[in-house]
N, C-alpha and C positions, 0 to 999 in steps of 0.2 A: 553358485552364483546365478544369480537370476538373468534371462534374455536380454534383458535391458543391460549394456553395458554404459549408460551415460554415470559419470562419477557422483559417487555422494559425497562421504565426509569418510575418506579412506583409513583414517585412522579407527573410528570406532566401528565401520567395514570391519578391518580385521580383526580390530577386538572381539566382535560377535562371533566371526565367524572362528576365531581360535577357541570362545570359549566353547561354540555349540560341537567345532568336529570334537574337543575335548571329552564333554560329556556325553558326544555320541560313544565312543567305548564303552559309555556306561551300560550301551545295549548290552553288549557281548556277554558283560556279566552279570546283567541282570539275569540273561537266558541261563547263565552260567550256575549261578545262586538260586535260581528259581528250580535247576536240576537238581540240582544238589538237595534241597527241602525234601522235593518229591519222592529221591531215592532214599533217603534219612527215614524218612513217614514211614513211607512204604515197603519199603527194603528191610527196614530195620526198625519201626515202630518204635521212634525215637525221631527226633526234633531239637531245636532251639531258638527259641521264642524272639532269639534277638538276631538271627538269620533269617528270618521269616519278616520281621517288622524292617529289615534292611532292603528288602524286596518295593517295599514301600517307601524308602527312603531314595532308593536310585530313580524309582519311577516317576516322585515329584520332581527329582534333579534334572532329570532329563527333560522335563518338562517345562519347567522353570528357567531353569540357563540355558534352554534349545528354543526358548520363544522367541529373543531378538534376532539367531538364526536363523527359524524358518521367517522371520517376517524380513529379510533379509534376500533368501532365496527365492521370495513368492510362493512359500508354501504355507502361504495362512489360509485362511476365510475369506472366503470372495464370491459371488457369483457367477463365476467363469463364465456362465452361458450367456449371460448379455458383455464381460468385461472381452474377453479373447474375441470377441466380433468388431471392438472399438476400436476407430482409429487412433493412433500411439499418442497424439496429444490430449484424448478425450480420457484413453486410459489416466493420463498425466495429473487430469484434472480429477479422477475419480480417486486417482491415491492421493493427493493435494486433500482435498476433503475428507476422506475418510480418515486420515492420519492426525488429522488437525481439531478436527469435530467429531469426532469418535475414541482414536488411539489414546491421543494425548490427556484431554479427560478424565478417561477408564485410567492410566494408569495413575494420572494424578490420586484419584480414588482411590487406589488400590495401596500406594502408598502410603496415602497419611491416615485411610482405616486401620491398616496392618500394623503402623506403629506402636499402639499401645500395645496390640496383642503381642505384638515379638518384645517390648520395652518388661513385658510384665512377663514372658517365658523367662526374660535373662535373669530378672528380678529372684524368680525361686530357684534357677539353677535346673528348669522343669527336665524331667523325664519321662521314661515309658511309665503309663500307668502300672504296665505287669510287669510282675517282678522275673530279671530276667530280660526285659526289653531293652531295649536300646537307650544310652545315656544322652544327654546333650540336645534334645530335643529343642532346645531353643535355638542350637547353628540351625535345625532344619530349618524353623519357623523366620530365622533371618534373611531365608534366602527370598522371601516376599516381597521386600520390600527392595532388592538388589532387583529380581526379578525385573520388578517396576519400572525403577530407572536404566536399566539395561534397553525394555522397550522405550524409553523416550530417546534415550542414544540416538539408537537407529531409527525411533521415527524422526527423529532431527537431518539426520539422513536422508532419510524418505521423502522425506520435505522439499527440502533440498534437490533431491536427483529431480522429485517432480519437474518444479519451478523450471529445471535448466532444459528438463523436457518439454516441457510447455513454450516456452523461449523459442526452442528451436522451432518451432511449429511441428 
């Protein structure tokens, strides 16, 4: 939870933050998976190519469904050095805008770019190119576009906690 306790929109609060500590786990076994490769290779000069490309799969997950999270928590992008100096309304006003003129935007973008490319994975049923890789390729490429609206959620949110912070003076 970020320093700011002034309320958003508590429902999709928890929704982000359920789905991000969720897919935080996926630390553990990434680290978990990523040993495992290494001691395989290494250990025993032997691998498989769809444990290896899964490493890659957790790491956009985490990525992905841990954005509305950290933008949640205040652990996105920011220029701290002039933001953490600003009085709490000025802050108010700096996520007001950036959220509205920037967030919202990008993810619009990101959306209805992503579409055809995820519409056209489900189309062939896409998988790993290597044989041996990983099937389903197309739930990953779905998660782009979830991703997307997941950040308008919470910057709706965001919006929102501004506004009431700004109010307050």
């Amino acid at each position: 939870m970020t320093q700011d306790d002034t309320p958003g929109i508590p429902a999709i609060d928890r929704l982000c933050e359920a789905i991000g500590r969720g897919v935080a786990w996926l630390t553990l076994l990434l680290v978990a998976v990523t040993f495992g490769v290494v001691v395989l290779r290494y250990g025993f000069d032997t691998g498989r190519l769809w444990l290896q490309e899964s490493i890659t799969w957790m790491h956009a997950l985490i990525f992905m469904l841990g954005a509305a999270w950290a933008l949640r928590a205040g652990d996105h992008v920011r220029v701290d050095v002039f933001y953490r100096k600003m009085h709490p309304r000025r802050q108010a006003w700096v996520d007001l805008v950036g959220t509205t003129a920037l967030l919202m935007p990008l993810c619009g973008y990101m959306f209805f770019e992503s579409w055809p490319y995820v519409l056209q994975s489900w189309q062939v049923h896409e998988s790993s190119r290597e044989a041996g890789g990983m099937q389903g390729v197309y739930l990953l490429k779905s998660i782009i576009p979830v991703t997307a609206l997941l950040l308008v959620l919470q910057g709706l949110s965001e919006i929102l906690r501004a506004v009431r912070r700004i109010r307050a003076g």
